[in-house]
C-alpha positions in Angstrom: 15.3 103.9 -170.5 17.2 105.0 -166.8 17.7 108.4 -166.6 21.4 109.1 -166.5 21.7 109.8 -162.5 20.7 106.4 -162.3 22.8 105.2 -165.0 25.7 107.0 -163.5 25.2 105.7 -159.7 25.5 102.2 -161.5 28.6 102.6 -163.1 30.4 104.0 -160.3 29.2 100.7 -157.9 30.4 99.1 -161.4 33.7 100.6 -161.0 33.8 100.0 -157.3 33.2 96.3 -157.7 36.1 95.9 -160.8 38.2 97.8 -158.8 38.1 95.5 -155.9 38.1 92.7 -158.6 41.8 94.3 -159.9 42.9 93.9 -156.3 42.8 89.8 -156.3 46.2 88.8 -156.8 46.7 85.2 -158.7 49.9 83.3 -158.3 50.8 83.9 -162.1 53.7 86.3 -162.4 54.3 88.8 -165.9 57.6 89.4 -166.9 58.2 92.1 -164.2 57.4 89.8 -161.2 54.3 91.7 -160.4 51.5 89.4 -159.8 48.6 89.2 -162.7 45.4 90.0 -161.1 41.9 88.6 -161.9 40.7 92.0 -163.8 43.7 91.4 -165.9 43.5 87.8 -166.7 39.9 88.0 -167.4 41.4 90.8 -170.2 43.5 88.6 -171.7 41.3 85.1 -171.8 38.8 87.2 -173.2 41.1 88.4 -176.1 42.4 84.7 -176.4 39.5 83.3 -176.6 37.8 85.7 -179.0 41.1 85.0 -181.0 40.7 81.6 -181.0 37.0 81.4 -181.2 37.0 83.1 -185.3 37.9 79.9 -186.1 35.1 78.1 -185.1 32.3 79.0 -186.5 29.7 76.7 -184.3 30.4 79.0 -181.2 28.6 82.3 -180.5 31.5 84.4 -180.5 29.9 87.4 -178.1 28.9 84.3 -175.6 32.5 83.5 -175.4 33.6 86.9 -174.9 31.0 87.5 -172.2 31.8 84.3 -170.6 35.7 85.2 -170.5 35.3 88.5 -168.8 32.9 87.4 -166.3 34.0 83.9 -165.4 36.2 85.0 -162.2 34.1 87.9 -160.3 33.0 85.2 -157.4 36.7 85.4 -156.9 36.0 88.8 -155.4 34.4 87.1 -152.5 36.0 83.6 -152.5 39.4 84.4 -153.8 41.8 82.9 -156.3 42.5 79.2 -155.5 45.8 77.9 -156.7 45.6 74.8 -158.2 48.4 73.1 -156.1 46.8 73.9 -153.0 45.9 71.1 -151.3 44.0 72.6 -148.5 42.1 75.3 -150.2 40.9 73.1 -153.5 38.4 71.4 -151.6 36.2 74.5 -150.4 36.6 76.0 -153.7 33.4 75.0 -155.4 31.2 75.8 -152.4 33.2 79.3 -151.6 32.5 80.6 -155.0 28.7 78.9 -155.2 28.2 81.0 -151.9 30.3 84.1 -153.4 27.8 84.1 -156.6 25.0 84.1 -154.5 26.4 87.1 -152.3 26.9 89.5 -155.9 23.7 88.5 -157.2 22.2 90.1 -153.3 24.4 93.0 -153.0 24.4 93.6 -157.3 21.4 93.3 -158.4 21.8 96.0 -161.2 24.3 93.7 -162.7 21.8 90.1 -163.2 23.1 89.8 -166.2 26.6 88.9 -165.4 25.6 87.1 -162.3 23.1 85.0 -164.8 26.3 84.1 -167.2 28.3 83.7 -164.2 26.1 80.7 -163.1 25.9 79.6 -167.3 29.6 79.2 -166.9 29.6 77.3 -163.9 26.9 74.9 -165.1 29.5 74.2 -168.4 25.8 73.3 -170.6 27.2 74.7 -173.8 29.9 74.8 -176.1 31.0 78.6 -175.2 31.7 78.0 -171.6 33.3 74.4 -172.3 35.5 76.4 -174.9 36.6 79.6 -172.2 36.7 76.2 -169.6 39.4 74.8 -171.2 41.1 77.7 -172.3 41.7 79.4 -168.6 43.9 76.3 -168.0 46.0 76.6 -171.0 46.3 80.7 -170.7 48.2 80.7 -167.1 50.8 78.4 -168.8 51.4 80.3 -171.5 52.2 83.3 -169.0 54.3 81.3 -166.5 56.1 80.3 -169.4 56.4 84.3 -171.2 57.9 84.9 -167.5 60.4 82.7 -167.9 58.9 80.2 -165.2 59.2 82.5 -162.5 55.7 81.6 -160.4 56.4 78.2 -160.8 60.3 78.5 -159.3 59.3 80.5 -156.4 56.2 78.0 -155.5 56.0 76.6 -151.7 55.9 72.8 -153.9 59.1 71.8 -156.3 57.0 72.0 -159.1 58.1 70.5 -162.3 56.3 69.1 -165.9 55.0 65.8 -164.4 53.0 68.0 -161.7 51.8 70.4 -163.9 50.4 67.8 -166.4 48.8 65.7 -163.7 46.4 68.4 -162.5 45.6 70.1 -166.4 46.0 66.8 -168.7 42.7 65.5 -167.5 40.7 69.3 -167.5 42.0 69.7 -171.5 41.5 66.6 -172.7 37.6 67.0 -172.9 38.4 69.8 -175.6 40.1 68.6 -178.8 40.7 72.1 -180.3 42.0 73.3 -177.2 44.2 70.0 -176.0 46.0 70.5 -179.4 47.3 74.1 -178.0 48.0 72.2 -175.1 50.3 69.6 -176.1 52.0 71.6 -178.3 52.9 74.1 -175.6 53.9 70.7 -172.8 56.4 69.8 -175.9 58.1 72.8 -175.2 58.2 73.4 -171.5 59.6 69.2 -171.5 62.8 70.6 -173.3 63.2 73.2 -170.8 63.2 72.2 -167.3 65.3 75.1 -166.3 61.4 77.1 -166.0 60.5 75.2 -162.8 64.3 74.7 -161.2 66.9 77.3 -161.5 69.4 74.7 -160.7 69.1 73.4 -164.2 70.1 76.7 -166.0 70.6 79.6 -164.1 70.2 82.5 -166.4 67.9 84.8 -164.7 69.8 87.2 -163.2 73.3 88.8 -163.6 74.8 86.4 -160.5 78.2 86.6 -159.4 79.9 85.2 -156.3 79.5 88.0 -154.0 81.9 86.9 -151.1 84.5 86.5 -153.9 83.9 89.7 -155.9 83.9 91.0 -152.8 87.4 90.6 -152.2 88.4 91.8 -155.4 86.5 95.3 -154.7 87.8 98.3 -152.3 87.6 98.1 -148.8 85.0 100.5 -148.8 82.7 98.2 -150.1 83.7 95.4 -148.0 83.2 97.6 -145.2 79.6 98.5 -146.6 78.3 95.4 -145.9 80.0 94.0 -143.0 79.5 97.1 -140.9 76.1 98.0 -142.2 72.6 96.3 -140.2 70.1 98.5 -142.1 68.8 99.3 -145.3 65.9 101.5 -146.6 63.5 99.5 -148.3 61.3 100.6 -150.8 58.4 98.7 -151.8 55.3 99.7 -154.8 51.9 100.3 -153.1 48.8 98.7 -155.5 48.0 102.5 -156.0 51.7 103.1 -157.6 53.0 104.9 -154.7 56.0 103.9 -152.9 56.5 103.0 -149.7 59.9 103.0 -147.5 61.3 101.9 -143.9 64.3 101.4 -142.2 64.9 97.5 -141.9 67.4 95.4 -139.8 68.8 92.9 -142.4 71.3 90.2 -142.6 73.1 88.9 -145.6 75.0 85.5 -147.1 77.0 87.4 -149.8 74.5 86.5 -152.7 71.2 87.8 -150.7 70.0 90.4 -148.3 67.3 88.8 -146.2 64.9 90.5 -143.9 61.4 90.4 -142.1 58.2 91.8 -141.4 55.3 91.5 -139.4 52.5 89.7 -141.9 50.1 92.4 -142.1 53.5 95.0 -142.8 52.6 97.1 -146.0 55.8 95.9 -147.5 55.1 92.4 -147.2 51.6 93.3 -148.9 53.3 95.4 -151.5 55.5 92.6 -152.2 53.0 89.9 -152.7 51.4 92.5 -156.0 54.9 93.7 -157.0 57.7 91.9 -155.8 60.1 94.8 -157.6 62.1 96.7 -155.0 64.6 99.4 -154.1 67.0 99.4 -151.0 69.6 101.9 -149.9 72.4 100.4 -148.0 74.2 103.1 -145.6 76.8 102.5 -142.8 75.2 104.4 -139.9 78.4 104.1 -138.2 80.1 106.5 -141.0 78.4 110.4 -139.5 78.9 111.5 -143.3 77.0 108.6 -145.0 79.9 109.0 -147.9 79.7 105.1 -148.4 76.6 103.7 -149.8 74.9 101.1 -151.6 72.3 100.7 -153.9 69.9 97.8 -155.2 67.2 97.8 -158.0 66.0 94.3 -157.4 62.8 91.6 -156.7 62.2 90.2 -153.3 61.1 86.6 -152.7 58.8 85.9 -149.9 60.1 82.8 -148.3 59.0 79.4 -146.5 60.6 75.9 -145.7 64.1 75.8 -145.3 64.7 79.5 -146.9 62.5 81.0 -143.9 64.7 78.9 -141.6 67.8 80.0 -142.9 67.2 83.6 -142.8 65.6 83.2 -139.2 69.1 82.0 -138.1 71.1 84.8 -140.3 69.4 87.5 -138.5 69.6 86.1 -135.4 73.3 86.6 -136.1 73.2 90.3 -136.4 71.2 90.8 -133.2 67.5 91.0 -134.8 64.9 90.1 -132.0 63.3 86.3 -131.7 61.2 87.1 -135.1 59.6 83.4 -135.2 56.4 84.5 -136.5 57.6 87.3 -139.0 57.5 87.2 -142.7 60.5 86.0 -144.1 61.9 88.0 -147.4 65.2 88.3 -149.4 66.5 89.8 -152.3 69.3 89.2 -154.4 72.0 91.8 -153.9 72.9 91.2 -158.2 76.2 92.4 -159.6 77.3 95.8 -160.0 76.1 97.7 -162.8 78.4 98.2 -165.6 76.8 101.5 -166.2 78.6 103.7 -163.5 75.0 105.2 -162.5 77.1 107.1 -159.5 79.5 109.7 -159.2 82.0 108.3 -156.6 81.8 104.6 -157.9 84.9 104.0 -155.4 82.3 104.8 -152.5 78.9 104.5 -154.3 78.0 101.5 -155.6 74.7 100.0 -157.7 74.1 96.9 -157.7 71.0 95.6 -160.1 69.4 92.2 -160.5 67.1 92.4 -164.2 66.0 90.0 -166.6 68.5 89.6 -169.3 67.0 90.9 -172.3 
C-alpha cells in the first residue's frame, strides 16, 4: 500500500489534470448559454449511461461507468472536435491517438484510465459500444433542454436533415440506443424553430427598439444616440468578473462591439456568454442618464461580422478587420422598475422566458 504523501502528491496531479480537463469548452450550450465543458459531460454520460445500463443486464454496469467518465481526457491535449467541422474531423482520430499516448508518458500513476481510454477507443465490447452510442444521443438531448441555442448560433444553418446525416449512421449499430434516438428526432422534426429563430421567435423578450424608442423620453433616446461606450462585464472561468470600457455601435435591437482575439472578454465569452453592460453618456459631467443590460453576447462570423464591421465604422471605431466581432441584444425594458429614476435610469434585460 503507498504511503499517504504519495497518495496525496497523486491526487493533487489528479486534480491538476481534471481541472485542465473542466477548462475544454464543447459547443453544447445549458440553459444559461454557458458552454458545457468535457469534465461536465463526462458527469452526465456517466449518470445516463449508468441509468440506462440497469436495464440491461448483459453489460458490466461499473465498465460502463468507467468508460463514461474517462472516454474524453485525450480531449485535454487534442481538444473537442465539433462534428460539423469539416476541417478539424479529419485529424481527429490521429490528434487524440497521439494525445493518449502523451497522458499515458506524463501520467503514468493513472494506467488504469489510460488502459480503458484505449478499451474505448478500440469499441471490442458491449460497454464501450453502449457509452459509443450514447455520447451522440446525450448532446442532443442538451441542445434540445437549451431550447436549440448551440445549434442557432452555429457558423453552418444547421437544421434536422444535417443533424441526422452525421448521427443516423453512428446509432444505428445500437438498437437499444437508436430507439432513444428516434424517438427524440420525432420531436425536434415538429419543432424547427430550435435550429432557426426565424421560425418562432420566442427566446427573448424582443421589441422593436427604434420604435419603442420613440415612444420613450428623450432622455433615453439621447442615451443611445449620444453614448459610444459601455462598460462591459464579462464572467472569468474562475467566477470572477471582468470589466472594460468598449467603443460600441448599435442597430436599435443590438449593441455590437469587438475585441482583439486573445481579449479576456472574448475568452470569457466563449465559457459564459452571460453579460452585463452599463451604458453612460460621457458627454453628460453628472452621468444622471444611464443604461443598463443583463444580457448574452453572440460571437459573430459571415455576414453578422460584416455588418457590425461597417456599424462601427460608423461611430469612428478604428479599421478593426481582424478583431473579434460580438453583439448583444439590448432586450426590452424590465417591467420590474429595478431603478430609482426610471425616467433617467433604465434596465433593459434579455432572459429565457420561463
Amino acid at each position: 500500500m503507498k504511503q499517504p504523501a504519495e497518495q496525496l502528491r497523486e491526487l493533487i496531479k489528479l486534480q491538476n489534470l481534471l481541472s485542465e480537463f473542466a477548462e475544454i469548452s464543447r459547443v453544447v450550450f445549458h440553459k444559461s448559454r454557458k458552454a458545457e465543458n468535457d469534465a461536465e459531460h463526462s458527469l452526465t454520460l456517466a449518470l445516463a449511461a449508468w441509468h440506462l445500463a440497469r436495464e440491461n443486464p448483459k453489460l458490466d454496469l461499473e465498465k460502463v461507468i468507467k468508460y463514461a467518465l474517462i472516454h474524453d481526457l485525450p480531449e485535454i491535449f487534442a481538444g473537442d472536435t465539433d462534428i460539423f467541422d469539416d476541417n478539424n474531423l479529419p485529424s481527429k482520430h490521429l490528434r487524440e491517438k497521439e494525445a493518449r499516448a502523451k497522458l499515458r508518458q506524463d501520467y503514468p500513476e493513472f494506467v488504469e484510465f489510460w488502459d480503458l481510454c484505449d478499451e474505448y477507443e478500440k469499441r471490442n465490447n458491449d460497454e464501450s459500444k453502449f457509452v459509443y452510442y450514447l455520447d451522440k444521443v446525450m448532446p442532443i438531448i442538451l441542445n434540445f433542454t437549451s431550447d436549440g441555442y448551440g445549434w442557432k448560433k452555429h457558423d453552418q444553418k444547421l437544421n434536422i436533415e444535417k443533424l441526422r446525416a452525421i448521427k443516423d449512421e453512428k446509432v444505428k449499430h445500437s438498437p437499444e440506443i437508436e430507439r432513444i434516438y428516434l424517438e427524440l428526432v420525432k420531436i425536434l422534426e415538429k419543432k424547427p424553430e430550435l435550429f432557426d429563430d426565424s421560425q418562432k421567435c420566442n427566446e427573448f423578450k424582443v421589441f422593436d427598439m427604434k420604435d419603442e424608442m420613440r415612444k420613450m423620453s428623450e432622455n433615453l433616446c439621447k442615451l443611445f444616440s449620444e453614448s459610444r461606450h459601455v462598460s462591459l462585464s464579462t464572467i472569468c472561468s474562475d467566477g470572477s468578473p471582468y470589466g472594460t470600457w468598449l467603443r460600441f455601435a448599435s442597430d436599435g435591437e443590438y449593441l455590437y462591439f469587438d475585441n482583439v482575439p486573445s481579449s479576456v472578454h472574448v475568452d470569457n465569452i466563449k465559457h459564459d456568454p452571460r453579460v452585463f453592460i452599463t451604458l453612460l453618456n460621457l458627454e453628460d459631467p453628472d452621468y444622471s442618464i444611464s443604461g443598463y443590460i443583463s444580457s448574452y453576447a453572440e460571437i459573430l462570423s459571415g455576414d453578422e461580422a460584416k455588418k457590425a464591421f461597417k456599424l462601427l465604422q460608423t461611430v469612428g471605431h478604428p479599421d478593426p478587420k481582424n478583431d473579434i466581432y460580438c453583439r448583444v441584444k439590448i432586450g426590452e425594458i424590465d417591467k420590474l422598475k429595478r431603478v430609482k429614476n426610471p425616467d433617467r435610469q433604465f434596465y433593459f434585460i434579455s432572459e429565457e422566458k420561463k
